[in-house]
C-alpha positions in Angstrom: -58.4 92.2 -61.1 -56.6 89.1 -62.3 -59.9 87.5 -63.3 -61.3 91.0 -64.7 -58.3 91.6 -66.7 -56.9 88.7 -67.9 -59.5 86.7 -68.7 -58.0 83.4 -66.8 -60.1 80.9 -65.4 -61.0 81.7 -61.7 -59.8 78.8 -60.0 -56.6 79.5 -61.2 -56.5 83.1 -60.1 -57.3 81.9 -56.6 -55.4 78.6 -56.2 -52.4 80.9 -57.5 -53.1 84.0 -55.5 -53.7 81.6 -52.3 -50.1 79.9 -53.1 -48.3 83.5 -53.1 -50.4 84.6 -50.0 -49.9 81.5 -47.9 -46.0 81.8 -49.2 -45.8 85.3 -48.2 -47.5 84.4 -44.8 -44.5 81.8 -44.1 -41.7 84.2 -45.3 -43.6 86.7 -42.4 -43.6 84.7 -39.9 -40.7 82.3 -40.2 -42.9 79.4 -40.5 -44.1 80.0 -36.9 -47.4 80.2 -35.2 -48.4 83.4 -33.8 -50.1 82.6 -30.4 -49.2 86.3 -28.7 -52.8 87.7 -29.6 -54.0 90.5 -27.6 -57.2 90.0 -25.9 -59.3 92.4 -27.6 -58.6 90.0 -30.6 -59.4 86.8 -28.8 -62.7 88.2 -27.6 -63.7 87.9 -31.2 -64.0 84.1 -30.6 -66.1 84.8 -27.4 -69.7 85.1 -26.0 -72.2 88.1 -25.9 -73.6 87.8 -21.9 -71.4 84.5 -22.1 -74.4 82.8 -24.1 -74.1 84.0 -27.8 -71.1 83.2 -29.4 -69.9 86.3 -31.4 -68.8 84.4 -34.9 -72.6 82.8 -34.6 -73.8 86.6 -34.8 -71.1 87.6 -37.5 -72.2 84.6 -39.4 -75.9 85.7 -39.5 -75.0 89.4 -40.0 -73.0 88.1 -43.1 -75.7 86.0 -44.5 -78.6 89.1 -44.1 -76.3 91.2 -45.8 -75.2 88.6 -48.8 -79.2 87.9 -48.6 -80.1 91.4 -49.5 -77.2 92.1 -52.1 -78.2 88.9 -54.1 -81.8 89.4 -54.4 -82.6 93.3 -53.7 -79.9 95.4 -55.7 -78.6 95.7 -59.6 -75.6 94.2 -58.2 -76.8 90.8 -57.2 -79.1 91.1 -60.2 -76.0 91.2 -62.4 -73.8 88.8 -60.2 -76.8 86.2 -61.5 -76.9 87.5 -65.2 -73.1 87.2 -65.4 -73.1 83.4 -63.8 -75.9 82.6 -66.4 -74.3 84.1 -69.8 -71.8 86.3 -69.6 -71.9 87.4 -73.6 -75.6 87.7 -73.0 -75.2 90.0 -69.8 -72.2 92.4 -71.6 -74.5 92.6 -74.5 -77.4 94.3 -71.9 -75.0 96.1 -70.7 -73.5 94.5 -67.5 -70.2 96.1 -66.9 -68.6 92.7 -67.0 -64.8 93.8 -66.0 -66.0 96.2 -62.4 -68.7 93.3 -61.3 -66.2 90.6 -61.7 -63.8 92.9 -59.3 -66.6 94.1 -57.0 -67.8 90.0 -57.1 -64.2 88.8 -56.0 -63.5 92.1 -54.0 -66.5 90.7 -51.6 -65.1 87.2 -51.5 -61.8 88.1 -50.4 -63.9 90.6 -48.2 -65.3 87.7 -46.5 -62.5 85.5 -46.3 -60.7 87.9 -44.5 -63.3 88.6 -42.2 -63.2 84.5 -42.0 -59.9 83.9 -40.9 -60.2 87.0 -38.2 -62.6 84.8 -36.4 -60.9 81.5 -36.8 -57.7 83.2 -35.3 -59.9 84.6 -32.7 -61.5 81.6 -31.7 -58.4 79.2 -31.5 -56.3 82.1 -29.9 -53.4 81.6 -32.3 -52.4 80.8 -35.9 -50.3 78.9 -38.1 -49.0 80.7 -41.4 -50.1 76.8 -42.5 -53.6 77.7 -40.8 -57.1 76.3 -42.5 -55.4 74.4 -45.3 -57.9 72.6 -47.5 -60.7 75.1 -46.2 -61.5 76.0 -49.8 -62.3 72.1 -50.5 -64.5 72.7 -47.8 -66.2 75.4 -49.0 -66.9 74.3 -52.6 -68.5 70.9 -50.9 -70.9 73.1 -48.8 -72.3 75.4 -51.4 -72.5 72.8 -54.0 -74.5 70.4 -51.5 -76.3 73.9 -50.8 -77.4 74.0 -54.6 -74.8 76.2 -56.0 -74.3 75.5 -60.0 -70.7 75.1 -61.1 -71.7 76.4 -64.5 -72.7 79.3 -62.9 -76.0 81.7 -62.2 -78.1 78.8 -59.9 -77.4 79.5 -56.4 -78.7 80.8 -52.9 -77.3 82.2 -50.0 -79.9 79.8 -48.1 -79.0 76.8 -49.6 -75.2 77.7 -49.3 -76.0 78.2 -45.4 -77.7 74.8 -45.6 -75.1 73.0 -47.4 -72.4 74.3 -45.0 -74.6 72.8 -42.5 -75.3 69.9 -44.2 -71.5 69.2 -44.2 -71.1 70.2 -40.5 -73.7 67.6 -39.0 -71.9 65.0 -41.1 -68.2 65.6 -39.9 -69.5 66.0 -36.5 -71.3 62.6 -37.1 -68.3 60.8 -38.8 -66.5 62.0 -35.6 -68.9 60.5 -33.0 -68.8 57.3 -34.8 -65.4 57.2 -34.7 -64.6 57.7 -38.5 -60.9 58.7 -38.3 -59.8 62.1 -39.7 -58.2 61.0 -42.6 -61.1 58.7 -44.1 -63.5 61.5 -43.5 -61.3 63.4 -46.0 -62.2 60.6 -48.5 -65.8 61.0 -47.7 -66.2 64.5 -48.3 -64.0 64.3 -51.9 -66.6 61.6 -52.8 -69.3 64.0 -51.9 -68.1 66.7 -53.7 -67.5 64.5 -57.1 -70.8 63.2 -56.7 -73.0 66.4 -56.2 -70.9 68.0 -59.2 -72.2 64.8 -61.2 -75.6 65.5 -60.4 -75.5 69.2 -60.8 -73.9 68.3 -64.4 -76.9 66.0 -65.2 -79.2 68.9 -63.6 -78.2 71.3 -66.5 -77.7 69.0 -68.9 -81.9 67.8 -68.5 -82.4 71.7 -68.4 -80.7 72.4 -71.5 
């Protein structure tokens, strides 16, 4: 709504609106982990016939159904116009103002559904819980492909960038790359595909 309404730059919406929620989390909770989860929470973070791990199947239930909003409805259709040109989609008449809130409304939709699984899995949580996950995610999708000037992107080659990005922490961590110099690695990676994304558009244009 913020973003809708406003007209202030998205990053700022959610680095602001993730400092009052992660503030408000703290306040809740005393600055305390919760670790008294019942178990029909923790079995989120189990196994289907104790082979199939159940945020695995989440995952790809997410991904068909992102998949199919992106590339078979008007929505998706106008989630691409409005990342391309946003004066050129208004003037074809793209409600700008309700598909910016239904595009965010989704996000948060599956951020939510997000940190369900990592409390789930880890069978507590820390008000301080997943911090610097959002650096995270901007490294994946833009190794995946994803255009930070908006309307270039896939689903797929989010999925690949996040795995991308997994193989190489798990491989920094087998080598023995402590934690904090892998955090170096992964800022460098996501200044340099940001670089090359920019030089991508700018030989487009």
């Amino acid at each position: 709504w913020l973003i809708a309404k406003t007209g202030i730059p998205a990053f700022i919406a959610t680095l602001g609106m993730l400092t009052v929620a992660r503030g408000f989390a703290l306040i809740y909770t005393n600055g305390k982990p919760i670790s008294n989860l019942t178990p029909s929470f923790t079995n989120i973070g189990g196994k289907v016939f104790g082979v199939i791990p159940i945020p695995v199947l989440l995952y790809l239930v997410v991904i068909v159904i992102t998949w199919i909003l992106l590339n078979n409805t008007r929505f998706g259709k106008n989630v691409y116009a409005i990342g391309g040109n946003i004066r050129a989609a208004e003037v074809s008449g793209v409600d700008i103002s309700k598909n910016i809130i239904m595009i965010y409304g989704y996000c948060g939709l599956l951020a939510g559904l997000a940190s369900v699984v990592f409390a789930g899995r880890t069978g507590s949580v820390h008000p301080g819980a997943a911090t610097g996950y959002e650096l995270t995610a901007i490294a994946a999708t833009t190794i995946g492909g994803t255009s930070h000037s908006g309307g270039i992107g896939t689903i797929w080659g989010a999925v690949v960038g996040a795995l991308i990005l997994g193989v190489l922490r798990n491989g920094l961590t087998l080598l023995g790359v402590p934690a904090y110099w892998q955090q170096v690695i992964e800022g460098l990676i996501i200044v340099v595909a940001v670089i090359i994304d920019m030089r991508k558009n700018a030989h487009r244009r």
